[in-house]
Every structure is written in C-alpha cells, then in structure tokens.
C-alpha positions as CSV (number, residue, x, y, z in Angstrom):
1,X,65.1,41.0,25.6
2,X,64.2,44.4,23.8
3,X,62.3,46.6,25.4
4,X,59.8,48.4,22.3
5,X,58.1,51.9,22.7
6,X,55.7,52.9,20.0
7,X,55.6,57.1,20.2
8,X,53.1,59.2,18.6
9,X,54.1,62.5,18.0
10,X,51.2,64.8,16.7
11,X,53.3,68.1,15.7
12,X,55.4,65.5,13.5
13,X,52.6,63.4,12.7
14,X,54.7,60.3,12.7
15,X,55.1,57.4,14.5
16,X,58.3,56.5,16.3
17,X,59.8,53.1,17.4
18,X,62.1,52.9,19.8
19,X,64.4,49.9,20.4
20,X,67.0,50.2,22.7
21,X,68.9,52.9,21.0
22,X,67.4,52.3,17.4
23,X,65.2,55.0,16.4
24,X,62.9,53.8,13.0
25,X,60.4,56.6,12.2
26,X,57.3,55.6,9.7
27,X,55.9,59.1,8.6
28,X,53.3,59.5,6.2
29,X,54.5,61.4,3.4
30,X,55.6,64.9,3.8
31,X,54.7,65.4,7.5
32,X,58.2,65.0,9.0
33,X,59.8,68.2,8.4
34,X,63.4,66.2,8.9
35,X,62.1,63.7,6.4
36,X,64.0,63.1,3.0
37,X,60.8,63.4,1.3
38,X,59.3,66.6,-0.4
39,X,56.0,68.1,1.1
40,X,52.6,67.6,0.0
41,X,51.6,69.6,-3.3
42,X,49.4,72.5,-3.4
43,X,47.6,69.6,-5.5
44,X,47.6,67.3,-2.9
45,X,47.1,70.2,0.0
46,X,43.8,70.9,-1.4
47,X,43.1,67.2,-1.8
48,X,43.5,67.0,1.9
49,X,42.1,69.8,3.3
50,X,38.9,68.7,5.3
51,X,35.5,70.3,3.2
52,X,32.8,70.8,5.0
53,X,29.5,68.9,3.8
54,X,26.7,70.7,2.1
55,X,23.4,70.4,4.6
56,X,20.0,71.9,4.1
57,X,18.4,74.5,6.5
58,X,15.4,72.4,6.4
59,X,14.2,69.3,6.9
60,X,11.5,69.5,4.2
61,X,15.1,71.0,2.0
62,X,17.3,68.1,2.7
63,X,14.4,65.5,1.6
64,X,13.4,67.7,-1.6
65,X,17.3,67.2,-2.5
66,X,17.3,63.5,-2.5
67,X,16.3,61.6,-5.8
68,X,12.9,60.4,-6.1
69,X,12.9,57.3,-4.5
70,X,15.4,58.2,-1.4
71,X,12.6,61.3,-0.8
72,X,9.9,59.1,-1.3
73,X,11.4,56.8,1.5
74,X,12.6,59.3,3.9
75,X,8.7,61.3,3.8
76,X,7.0,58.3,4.8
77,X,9.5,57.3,7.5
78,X,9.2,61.3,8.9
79,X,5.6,61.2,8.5
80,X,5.9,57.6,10.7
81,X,7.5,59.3,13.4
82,X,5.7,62.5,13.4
83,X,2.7,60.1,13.9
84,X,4.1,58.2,16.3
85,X,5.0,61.3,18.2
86,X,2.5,64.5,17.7
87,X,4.2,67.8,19.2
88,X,7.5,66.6,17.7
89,X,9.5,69.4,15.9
90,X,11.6,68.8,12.8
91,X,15.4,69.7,12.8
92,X,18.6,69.5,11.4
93,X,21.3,68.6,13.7
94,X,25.1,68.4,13.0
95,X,23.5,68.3,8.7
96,X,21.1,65.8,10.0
97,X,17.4,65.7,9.6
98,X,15.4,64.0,12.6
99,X,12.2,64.9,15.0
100,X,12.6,66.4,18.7
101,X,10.3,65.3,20.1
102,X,8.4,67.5,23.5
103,X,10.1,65.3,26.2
104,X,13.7,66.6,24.6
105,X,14.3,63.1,23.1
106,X,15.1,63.1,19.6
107,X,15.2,60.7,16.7
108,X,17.3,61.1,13.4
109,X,17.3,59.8,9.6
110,X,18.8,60.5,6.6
111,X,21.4,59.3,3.6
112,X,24.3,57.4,3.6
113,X,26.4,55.9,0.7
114,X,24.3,53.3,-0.6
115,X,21.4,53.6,1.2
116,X,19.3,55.4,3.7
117,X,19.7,55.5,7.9
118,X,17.5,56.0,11.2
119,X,19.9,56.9,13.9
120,X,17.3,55.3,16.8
121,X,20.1,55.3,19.5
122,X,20.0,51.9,21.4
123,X,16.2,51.6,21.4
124,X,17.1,49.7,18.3
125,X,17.6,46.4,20.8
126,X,14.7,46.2,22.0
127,X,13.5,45.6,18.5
128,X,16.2,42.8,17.5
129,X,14.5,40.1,16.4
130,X,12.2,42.6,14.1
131,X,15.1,44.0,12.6
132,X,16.9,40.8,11.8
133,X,16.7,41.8,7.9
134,X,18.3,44.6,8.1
135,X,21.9,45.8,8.7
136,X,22.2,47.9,12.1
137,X,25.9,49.4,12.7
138,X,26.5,51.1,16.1
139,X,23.0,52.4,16.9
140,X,22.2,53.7,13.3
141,X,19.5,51.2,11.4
142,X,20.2,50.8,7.3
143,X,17.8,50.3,5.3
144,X,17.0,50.9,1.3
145,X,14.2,52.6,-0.6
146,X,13.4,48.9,-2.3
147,X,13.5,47.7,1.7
148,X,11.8,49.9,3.8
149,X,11.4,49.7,7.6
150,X,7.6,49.0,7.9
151,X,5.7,51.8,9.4
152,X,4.5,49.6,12.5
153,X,8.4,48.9,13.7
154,X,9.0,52.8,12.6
155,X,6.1,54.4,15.4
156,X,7.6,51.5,18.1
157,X,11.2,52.4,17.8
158,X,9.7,56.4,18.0
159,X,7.7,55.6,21.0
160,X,10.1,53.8,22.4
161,X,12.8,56.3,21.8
162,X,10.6,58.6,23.9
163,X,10.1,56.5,26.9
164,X,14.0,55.7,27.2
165,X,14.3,59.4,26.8
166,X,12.0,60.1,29.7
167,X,13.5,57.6,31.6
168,X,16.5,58.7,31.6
169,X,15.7,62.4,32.5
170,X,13.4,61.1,35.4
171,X,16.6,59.3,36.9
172,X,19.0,62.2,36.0
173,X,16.2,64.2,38.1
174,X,16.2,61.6,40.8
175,X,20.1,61.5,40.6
176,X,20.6,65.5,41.2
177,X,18.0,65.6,43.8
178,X,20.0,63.1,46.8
C-alpha cells in the first residue's frame, strides 16, 4: 500500500504529491520558480492582477448607472423596503447598495451578471414557498427586471429581516449579561 500526501505550498503556488519517495509537482504556469516553464508576461501579469470594481458613493449613484430597466427595478424594490422600514438609512457597503435599518439590521440589493439580487440573509426561508419562482443562491434572492419580486413579499422579507435582527441582538444582550 502507498501512503499519498497532497501539499500545498502557497510561496510556490503549487501542489505537490507525495508517494513514497516520488515527488510529481502540478504548478500552474509560471509560479514555480524551479519550473521548466517561462514566467507569466507583463501581458499576462496585468491580465491577472486583481482590479478593483468601480462602485458609486451613492445609492441614488449606483441606481442612476444602471440601464433603464435594471434602475427602474432596483427604485421600486428600495422604495419597498424604505417603506417597509421608515428611519432606514441608505448605504453602500463593500460597493453594495442596501438600507440600514434603526435596529442596525441591514438589507442589501443590487446587479449581478444577468440579472438583479436582494442579499436578505436567511430570512429568505421563511418565505420558501413564495419564492419558489425564483433562483435563491446562498442567502442572495435573483430575480430579473421582466420578473420582479412583488412588492408585498419585498416589505415581508424587510420586516422580517428586522425582527431576526432584533432577535438576535436581544439574545447577544441576554448572552453577555450571565
């Protein structure tokens, strides 16, 4: 019997396998510095190089930004929650928009490739079976601007999302108190 050892070695950025005393190392082009093969391009370096994405100091920015119909969408489903939830303040978080709301809870929505999100958190189960015809992935709801979420489901999930908040602060308050 072989005994297998799968290594990852970050500074080399390749992956070893050991086997007994075979050493096979699969590297990803140009990050071994003993590898055969030549390093990355200054084509391919700039390729690579992680760019940060451009985000909007406002919320009222990021939606004015967005063609028509993805604005259109993404006003009515702020103007839901704001509803929903007077006092809430808009922000942008980590080049998000969404609402904080007074109890420090906090809702977000915004773009995606192909469509549009509401990052509910996992409020978004208690609403399941309304929320059957449309993709949910994590905690983040997708929807389109041809298929809204309808404002009704829009001020639950807010309201909701403000109750779990205060939940959970009441019990982290309950928690540091013993």
């Amino acid at each position: 019997m072989l005994a297998v050892a799968v290594v990852f070695c970050r500074s080399a950025g390749a992956v070893a396998q050991l086997v007994e005393r075979d050493i096979r190392i699969v590297e990803v082009r140009g990050s071994n510095p003993l590898s055969s093969t030549s390093p990355f391009t200054a084509q391919e370096h700039a390729m690579a190089e992680v760019k940060p994405r451009p985000t909007a100091a406002t919320v009222a920015a990021y939606i004015g930004a967005l063609p028509a119909a993805d604005a259109k969408s993404l006003r009515r489903l702020r103007d839901a929650i704001l509803a929903a939830a007077p006092g809430g303040k808009q922000e942008i978080s980590y080049g998000v928009p969404g609402i904080r709301f007074p109890n420090g809870g906090r809702i977000h929505f915004g773009t995606r490739r192909g469509g549009l999100s509401l990052y509910a958190g996992y409020t978004y189960r208690l609403f399941t079976a309304e929320l059957a015809d449309f993709t949910i992935a994590g905690t983040t709801i997708h929807f389109t601007a041809d298929h809204q979420l309808p404002i009704a489901l829009i001020k639950k999930i807010t309201r909701a999302t403000i109750a779990r908040h205060g939940e959970r602060t009441a019990a982290r308050a309950k928690k540091k108190a013993r």
